[in-house]
C-alpha positions in Angstrom: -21.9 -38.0 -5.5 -22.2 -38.9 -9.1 -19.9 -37.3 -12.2 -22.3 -34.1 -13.0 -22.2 -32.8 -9.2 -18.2 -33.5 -9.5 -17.9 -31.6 -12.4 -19.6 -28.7 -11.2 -18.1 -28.9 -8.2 -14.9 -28.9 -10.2 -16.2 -25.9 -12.2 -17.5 -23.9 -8.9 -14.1 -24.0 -7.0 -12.7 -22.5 -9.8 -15.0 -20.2 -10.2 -16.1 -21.0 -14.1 -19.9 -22.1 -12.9 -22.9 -19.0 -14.1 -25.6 -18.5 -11.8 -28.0 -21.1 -12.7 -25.1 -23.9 -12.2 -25.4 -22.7 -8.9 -28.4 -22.9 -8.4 -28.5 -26.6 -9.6 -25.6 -27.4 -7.7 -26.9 -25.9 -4.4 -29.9 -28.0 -5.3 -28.2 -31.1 -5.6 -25.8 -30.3 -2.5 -29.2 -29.9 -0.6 -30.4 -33.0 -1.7 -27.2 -34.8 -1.1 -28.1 -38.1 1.8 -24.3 -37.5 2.5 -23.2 -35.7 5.1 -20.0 -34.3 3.2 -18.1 -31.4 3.9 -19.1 -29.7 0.6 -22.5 -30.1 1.7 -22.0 -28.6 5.0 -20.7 -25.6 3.1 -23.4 -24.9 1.0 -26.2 -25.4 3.7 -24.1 -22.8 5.6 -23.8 -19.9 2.7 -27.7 -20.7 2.3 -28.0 -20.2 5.8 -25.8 -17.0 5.6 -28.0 -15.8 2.9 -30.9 -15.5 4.8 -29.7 -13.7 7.5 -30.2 -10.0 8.1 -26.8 -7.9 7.6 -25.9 -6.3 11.5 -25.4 -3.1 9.8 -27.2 -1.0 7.8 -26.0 1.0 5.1 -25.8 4.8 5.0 -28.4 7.1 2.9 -26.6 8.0 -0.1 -27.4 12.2 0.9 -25.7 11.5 4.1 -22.5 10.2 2.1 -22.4 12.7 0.0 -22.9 15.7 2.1 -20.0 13.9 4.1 -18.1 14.1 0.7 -18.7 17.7 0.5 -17.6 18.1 4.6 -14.1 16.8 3.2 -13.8 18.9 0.6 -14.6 21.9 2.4 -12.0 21.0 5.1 -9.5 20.6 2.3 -10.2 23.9 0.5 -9.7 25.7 4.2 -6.9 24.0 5.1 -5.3 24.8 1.6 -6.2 28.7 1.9 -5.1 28.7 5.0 -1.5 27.3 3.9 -0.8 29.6 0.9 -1.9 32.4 3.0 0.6 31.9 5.6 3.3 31.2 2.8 2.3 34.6 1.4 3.0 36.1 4.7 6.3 34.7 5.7 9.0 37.1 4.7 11.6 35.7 3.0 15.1 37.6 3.2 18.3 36.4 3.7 19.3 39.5 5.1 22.0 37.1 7.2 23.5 35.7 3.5 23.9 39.4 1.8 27.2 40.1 2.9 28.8 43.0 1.2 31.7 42.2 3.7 34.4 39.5 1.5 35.6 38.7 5.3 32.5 37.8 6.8 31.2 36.2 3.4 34.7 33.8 3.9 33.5 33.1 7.4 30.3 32.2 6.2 31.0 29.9 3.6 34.3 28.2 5.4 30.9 27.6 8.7 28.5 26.1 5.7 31.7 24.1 4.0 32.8 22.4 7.1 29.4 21.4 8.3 29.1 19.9 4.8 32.5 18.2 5.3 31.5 17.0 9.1 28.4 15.2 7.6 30.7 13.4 5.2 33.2 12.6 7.8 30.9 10.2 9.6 31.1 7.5 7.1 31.4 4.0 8.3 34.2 2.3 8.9 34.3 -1.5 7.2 36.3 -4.1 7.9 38.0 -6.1 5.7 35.7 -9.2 5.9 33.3 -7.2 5.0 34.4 -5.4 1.6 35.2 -8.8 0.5 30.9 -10.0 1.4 30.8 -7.0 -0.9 32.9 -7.9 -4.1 31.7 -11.5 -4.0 28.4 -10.7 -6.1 31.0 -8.6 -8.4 33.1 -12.3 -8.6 30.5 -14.5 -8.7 28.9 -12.5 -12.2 32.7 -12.2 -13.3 33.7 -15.8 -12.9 30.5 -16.5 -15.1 31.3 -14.4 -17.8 34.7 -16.2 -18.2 32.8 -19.9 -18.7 
């Protein structure tokens, strides 16, 4: 291959060539005696070109009316939601306690359930608090330099 096809081989791999450089450089790549791999390549993407595509494309109607499928399903599903918010009944008839007994009992039942979720911590040894303070040495040791 002489300098030019380099060069715009050089220029096409890094993406830099406009469409008539292509051109040209298919043209010369056609032309090329050698049977290089570069050659190979371009034959094949010709090749690839002129083939019919296995699938066809939708009509644009049928994508849109698709489109408006979705958005139907959306605005139904979103009624539907807010509807059945507006019909659950909110009351916390359990929580109004006029009772200060029962509103102790209730509170010491939420507090300890609170308490029993931070009681599960996990337990370390000490091998392992010192993997986690050596990040906290290694940044104080080289502030002290």
């Amino acid at each position: 291959m002489d300098s030019q096809t380099n060069q715009l081989l050089e220029k096409y791999w890094r993406a830099e060539t406009s469409p008539e450089e292509e051109k040209e450089l298919k043209i010369l790549m056609a032309s090329d005696t050698e049977s290089s791999a570069c050659s190979h390549y371009f034959k094949a993407v010709s090749e690839l070109k002129q083939q019919e595509p296995e699938f066809g494309f939708l009509n644009p109607g049928k994508r849109i009316r698709m489109m408006w499928y979705t958005v139907a399903a959306s605005v139904t599903i979103g009624i539907l939601v807010v509807s059945g918010l507006f019909q659950y009944n909110y009351t916390n008839a359990e929580y109004n306690v006029n009772d200060p007994d029962k509103a102790f009992e209730i509170t010491r039942q939420a507090l300890m359930m609170v308490s029993n979720g931070l009681n599960e911590g996990k337990n370390y040894t000490s091998v392992q608090l010192q993997e986690f303070n050596k990040p906290k040495e290694l940044l104080s040791g080289n502030n002290n330099k």
